[in-house]
N, C-alpha and C positions, 0 to 999 in steps of 0.2 A: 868924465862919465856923465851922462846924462840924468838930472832926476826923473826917480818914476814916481810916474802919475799918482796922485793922490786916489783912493778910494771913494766910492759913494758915501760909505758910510763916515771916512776920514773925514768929507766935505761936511757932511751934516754936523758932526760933531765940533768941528771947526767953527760954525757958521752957529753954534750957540741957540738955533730955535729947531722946533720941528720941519719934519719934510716931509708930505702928504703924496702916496702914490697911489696909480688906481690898480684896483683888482678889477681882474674880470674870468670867467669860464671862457667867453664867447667874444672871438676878437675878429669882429669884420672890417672891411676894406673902409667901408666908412668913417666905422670908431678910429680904426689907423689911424687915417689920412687926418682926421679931427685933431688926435692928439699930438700928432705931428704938426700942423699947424697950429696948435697952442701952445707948444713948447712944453707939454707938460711930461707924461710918464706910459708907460706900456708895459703890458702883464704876458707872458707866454709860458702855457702850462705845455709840458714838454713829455709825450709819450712816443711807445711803437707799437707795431701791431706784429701780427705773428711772424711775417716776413722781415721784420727790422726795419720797416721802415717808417719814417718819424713821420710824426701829425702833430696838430695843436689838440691838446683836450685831455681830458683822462684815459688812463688805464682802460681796456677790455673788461679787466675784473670789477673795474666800480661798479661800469653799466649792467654786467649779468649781475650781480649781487645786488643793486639798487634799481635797476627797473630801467631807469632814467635814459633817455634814448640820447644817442653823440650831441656833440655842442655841436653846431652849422658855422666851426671855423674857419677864413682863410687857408688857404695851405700857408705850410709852415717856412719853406725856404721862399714865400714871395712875399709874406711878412718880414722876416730876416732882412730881405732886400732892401725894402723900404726904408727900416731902422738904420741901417748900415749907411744911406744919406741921410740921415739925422743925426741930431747931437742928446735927442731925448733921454733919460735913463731907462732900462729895462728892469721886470722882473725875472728872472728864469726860473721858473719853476719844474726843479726835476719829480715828475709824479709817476716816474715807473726806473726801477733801480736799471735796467737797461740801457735806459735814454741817456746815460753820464755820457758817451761819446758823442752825443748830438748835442749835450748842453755844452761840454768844452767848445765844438766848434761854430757854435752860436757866439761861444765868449769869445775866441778869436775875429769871426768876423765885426762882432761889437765893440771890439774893444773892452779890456775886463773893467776900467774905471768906470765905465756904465751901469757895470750889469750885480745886481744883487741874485745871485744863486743860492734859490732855498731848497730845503724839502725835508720832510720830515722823519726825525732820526733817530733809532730804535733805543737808545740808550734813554731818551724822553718820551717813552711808551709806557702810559700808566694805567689802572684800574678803574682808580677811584669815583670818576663819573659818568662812567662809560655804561649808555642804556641797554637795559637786557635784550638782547639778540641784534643789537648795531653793530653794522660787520667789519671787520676788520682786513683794509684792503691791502693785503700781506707784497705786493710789489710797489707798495709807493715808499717802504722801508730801506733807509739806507743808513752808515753809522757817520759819526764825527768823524772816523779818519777819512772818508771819500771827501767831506768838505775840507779836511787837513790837505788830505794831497790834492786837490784844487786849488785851494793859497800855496801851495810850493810852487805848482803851473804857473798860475798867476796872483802876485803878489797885491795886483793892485784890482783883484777882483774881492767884490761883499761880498761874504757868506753868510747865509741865515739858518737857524737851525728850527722846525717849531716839535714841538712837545703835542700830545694827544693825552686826554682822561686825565688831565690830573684837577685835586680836587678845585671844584668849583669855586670855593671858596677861599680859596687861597692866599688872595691879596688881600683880603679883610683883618686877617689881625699879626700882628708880629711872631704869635706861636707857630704861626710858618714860615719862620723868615730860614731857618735853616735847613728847609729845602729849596729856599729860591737861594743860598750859597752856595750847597752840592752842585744845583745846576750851571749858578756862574763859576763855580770853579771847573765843570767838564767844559766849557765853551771857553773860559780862559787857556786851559789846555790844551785844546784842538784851533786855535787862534778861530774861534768862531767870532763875529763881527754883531749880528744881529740874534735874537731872539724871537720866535711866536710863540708864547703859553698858552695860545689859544684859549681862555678862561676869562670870565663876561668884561667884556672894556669896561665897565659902567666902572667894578670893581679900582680899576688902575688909579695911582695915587703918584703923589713926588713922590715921597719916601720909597717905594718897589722902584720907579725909573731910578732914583739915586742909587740904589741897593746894587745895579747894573753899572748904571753910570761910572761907578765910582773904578770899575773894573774897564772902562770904555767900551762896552757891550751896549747897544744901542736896544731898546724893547719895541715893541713891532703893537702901535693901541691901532685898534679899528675905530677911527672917530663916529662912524657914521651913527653909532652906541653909545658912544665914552662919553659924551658932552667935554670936549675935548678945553672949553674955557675955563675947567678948572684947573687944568694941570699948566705948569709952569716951566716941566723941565723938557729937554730936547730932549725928542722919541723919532722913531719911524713910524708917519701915520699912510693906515689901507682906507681906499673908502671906493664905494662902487661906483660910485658918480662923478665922470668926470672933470665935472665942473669943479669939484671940491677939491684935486688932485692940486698939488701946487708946481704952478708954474718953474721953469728951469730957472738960472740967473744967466 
């Protein structure tokens, strides 16, 4: 029987340092073709529109609720293609609970050892510093078991889960260390792989990465904030630039 392919996230943690990838909203032919000749990373935020059919970019609901006019992305199946002759890793970003069928067959044609499949999952929906009247974009919600039965599909695909409003101050003192347990125990449960707590990089210490670590939960720091030379232990780092994204091996 043949072995299966090790995970993105298996590699990083293997490989004992961080692994920097880039984020982006807005993924044009240029950026592509760039970071495909650097060998580095690619971000596709993965929605539909009222007909079912997929695009790169956010939900319909962001844009009426936040003003913000479309991202001016590639189409999405000639991106797809691209990556498909590459060996780069992907982000998949499912940002409309619809879009699960299009993000599966993105991971098929990628290959699931590639692809880190996030999106953000109602059980890690919180309050606590969430700005009075910031809207809450109610189709980007989906729970652990969609990313559960995604790892039963594909075993050797990332999952990432990230959390919304929780408090700010979180990683500051050990009085909250027993709710960053609750949450590595639902993510140990649901074999979730990765992490975003989305709460200020600056904040991120060893001790919170070990807190994961020690569960083999990888934490998701945004370097381009964290001053990422203090921290010692292996993470998944975002950064918008992609110069900073680190190259494949």
């Amino acid at each position: 029987m043949p072995c299966m392919a090790l995970s993105l996230a298996r590699k990083v943690l293997n490989s004992g340092r961080p692994f920097v990838l880039l984020h982006t909203w807005t993924v044009t032919k240029s950026l592509l073709a760039q970071a495909i000749k650097e060998n580095r990373s690619m971000d596709l935020d993965v929605s539909v529109d009222e007909a079912g059919n997929p695009y790169l970019g956010h939900p319909n609901e962001y844009h009426v609720k936040t003003g913000e006019p479309f991202f001016d992305s590639m189409p999405m199946w000639e991106a797809v293609e691209a990556l498909a002759r590459s060996r780069i890793p992907v982000i998949v970003d499912c940002k409309q609970y619809d879009a699960w069928p299009v993000v599966e067959e993105i991971v098929k044609q990628l290959r699931p050892e590639r692809c880190l499949v996030h999106s953000f999952v109602s059980e890690l929906k919180f309050d606590a510093s969430r700005v009075q009247g910031e809207p809450d974009f109610l189709v980007e919600w989906s729970s652990l078991e969609t990313l559960r039965e995604l790892k039963r599909k594909f075993p050797s695909v990332t999952t990432s889960a990230s959390a919304k409003w929780l408090p700010a101050d979180l990683l500051l003192s050990e009085t909250n260390d027993a709710l960053l347990v609750r949450i590595a125990a639902l993510l140990t449960e649901h074999a979730v792989d990765t992490i975003c707590l989305n709460v200020p990089d600056s904040t991120f210490s060893d001790r919170v990465l070990r807190l994961f670590l020690e569960l083999g939960i990888l934490a998701h720091v945004g370097i381009d904030h964290a001053g990422p030379a203090r921290l010692s232990e292996v993470y998944i780092g975002e950064t918008d630039r992609l110069e900073l994204a680190s190259e494949c091996d």
